[in-house]
C-alpha positions as CSV (number, residue, x, y, z in Angstrom):
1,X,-49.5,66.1,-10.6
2,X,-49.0,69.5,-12.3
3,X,-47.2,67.8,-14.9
4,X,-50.0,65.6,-15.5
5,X,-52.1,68.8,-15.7
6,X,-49.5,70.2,-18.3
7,X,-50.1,67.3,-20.5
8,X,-54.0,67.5,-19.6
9,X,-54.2,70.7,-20.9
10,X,-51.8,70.6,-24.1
11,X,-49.1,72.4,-22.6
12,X,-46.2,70.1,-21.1
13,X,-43.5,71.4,-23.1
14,X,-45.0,75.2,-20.8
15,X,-44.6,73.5,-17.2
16,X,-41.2,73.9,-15.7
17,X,-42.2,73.8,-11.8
18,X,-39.6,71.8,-10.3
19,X,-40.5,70.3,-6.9
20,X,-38.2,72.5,-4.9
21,X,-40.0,75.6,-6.2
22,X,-43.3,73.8,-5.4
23,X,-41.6,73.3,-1.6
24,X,-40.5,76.4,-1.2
25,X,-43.4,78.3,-2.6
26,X,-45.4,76.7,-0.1
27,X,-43.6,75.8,2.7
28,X,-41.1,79.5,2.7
29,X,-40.4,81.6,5.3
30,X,-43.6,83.5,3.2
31,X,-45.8,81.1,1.6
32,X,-48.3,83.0,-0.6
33,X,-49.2,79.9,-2.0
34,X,-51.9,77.4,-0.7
35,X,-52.3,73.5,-1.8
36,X,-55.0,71.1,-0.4
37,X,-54.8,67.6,-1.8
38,X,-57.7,64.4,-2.6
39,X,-56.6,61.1,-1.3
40,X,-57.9,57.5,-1.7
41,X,-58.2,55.3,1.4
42,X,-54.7,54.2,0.9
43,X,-53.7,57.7,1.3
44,X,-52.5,58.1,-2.7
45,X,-52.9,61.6,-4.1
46,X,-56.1,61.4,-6.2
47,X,-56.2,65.1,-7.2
48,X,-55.4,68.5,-6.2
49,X,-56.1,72.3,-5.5
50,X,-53.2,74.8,-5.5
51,X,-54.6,78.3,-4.7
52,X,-53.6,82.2,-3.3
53,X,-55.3,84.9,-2.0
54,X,-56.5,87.6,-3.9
55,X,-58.3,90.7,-3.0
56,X,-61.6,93.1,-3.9
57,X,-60.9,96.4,-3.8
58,X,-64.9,96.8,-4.4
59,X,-65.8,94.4,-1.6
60,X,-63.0,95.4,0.6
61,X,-62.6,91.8,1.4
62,X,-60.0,88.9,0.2
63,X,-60.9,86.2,-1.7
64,X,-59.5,83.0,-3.0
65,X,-58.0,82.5,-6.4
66,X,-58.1,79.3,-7.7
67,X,-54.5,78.7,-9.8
68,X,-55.4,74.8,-10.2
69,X,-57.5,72.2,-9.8
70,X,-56.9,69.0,-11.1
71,X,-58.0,65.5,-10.5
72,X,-56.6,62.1,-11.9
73,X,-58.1,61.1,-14.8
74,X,-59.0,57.5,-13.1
75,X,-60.3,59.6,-10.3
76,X,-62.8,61.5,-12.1
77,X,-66.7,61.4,-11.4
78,X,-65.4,60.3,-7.8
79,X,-66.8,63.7,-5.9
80,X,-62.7,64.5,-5.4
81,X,-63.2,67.2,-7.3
82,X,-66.4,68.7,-5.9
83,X,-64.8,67.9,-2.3
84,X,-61.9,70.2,-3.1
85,X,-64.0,73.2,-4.0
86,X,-66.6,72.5,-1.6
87,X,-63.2,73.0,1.2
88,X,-62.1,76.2,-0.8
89,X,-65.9,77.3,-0.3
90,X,-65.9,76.4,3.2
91,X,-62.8,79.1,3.8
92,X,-64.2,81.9,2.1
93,X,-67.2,81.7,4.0
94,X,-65.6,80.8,7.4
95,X,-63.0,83.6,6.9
96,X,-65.2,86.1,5.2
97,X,-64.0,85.9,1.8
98,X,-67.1,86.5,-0.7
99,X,-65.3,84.9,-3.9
100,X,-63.5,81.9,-5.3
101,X,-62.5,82.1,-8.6
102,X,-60.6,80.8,-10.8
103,X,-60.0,80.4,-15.0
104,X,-60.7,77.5,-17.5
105,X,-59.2,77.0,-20.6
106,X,-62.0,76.9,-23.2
107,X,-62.0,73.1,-24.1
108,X,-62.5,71.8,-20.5
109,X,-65.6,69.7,-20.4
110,X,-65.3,70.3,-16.6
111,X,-67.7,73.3,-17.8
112,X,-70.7,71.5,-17.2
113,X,-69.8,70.7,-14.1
114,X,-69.0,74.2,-12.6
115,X,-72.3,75.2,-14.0
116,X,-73.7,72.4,-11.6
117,X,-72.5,73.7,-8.6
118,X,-73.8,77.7,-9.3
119,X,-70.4,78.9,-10.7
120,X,-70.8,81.3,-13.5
121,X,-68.6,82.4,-16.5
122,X,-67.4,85.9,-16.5
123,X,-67.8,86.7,-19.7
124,X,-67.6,90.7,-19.4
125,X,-63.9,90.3,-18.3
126,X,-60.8,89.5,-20.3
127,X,-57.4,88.3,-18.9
128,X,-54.0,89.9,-19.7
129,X,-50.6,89.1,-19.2
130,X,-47.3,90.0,-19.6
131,X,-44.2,88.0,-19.8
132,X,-41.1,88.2,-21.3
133,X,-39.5,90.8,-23.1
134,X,-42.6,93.0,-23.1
135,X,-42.5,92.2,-18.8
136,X,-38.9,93.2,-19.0
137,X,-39.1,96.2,-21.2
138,X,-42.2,97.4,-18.7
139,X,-39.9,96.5,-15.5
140,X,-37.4,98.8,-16.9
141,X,-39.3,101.8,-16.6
142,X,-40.3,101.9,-13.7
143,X,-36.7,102.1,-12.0
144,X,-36.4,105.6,-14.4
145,X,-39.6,107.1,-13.8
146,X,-40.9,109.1,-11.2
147,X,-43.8,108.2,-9.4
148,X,-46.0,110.8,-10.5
149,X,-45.6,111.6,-14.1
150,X,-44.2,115.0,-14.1
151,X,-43.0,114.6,-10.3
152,X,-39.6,115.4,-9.6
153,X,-37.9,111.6,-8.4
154,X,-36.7,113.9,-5.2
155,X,-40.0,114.3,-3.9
156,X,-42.2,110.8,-5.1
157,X,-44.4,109.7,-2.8
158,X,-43.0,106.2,-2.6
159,X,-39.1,107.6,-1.7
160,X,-38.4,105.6,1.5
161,X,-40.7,102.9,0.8
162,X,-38.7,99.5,0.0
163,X,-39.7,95.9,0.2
164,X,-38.8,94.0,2.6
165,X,-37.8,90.4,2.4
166,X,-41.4,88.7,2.8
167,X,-42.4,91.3,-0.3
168,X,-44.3,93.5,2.2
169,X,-43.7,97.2,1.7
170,X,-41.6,99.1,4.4
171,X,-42.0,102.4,4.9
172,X,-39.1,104.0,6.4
173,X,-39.7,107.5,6.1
């Protein structure tokens, strides 16, 4: 179903999940990534709702990030869709999360529909990414640099800090 969403949203020719990375990515020895899925009676996937934590440093709390949600274009107008947000909703409020969020492309007449259920659009913020060579070229200074400008390497506060095979930092100073 995410390359069905690819094609939904004018970008197939982007998608190159393969289902191995999908498995592994959620089903690891470290899944960061979270996946709840709409059936039909018959059990057939109807739609979907891939999703990670993310954090507040304001709140002090986590909250949940919605990566996709996406729901079969026969399935539609069903209440799959509300059903998976509602069970995203239910987590952050029985683990103490105080957001769900999540990004729609501009074109998505899904807007309405978000608006119906109290979410708002954040207009004050604006998304960045890198990728690619400018992701590389930034990657590649941070091997060189100290991390304090000005710091001598010797004595950076992260010397002795590594990460360890789950992507957790290990201090072992």
């Amino acid at each position: 179903m995410v390359h069905e969403l690819a094609e939904y949203e004018r970008a197939a020719d982007q998608c190159r999940l393969t289902g191995e990375q999908l498995t592994e990515a959620l089903f690891g020895p470290a899944p960061a990534l979270y996946c709840h899925v709409a059936v039909d009676d018959a059990d057939r996937p109807l739609g979907f709702a891939l999703w990670f934590l993310n954090f507040s440093t304001w709140a002090g709390v986590h909250g949940i990030y919605l990566e996709d949600l996406y729901v079969r274009p026969a399935a539609r107008g069903t209440g799959a869709g509300r059903l998976l947000l509602a069970t995203l909703a239910a987590i952050c409020v029985e683990r103490g999360y105080q957001r769900l969020e999540w990004w729609m492309i501009n074109w998505n007449p899904a807007a309405g529909f978000y608006a119906a259920i109290g979410a708002a659009p954040l207009e004050e913020w604006v998304p960045y990414r890198l990728t690619g060579p400018a992701l590389q070229g930034l990657a590649g200074q941070a091997a060189a640099a100290p991390t304090r400008p000005g710091a001598d390497p010797v004595e950076s506060p992260t010397r002795g800090m590594r990460r360890d095979s789950t992507d957790r930092t290990v201090d072992d100073r």
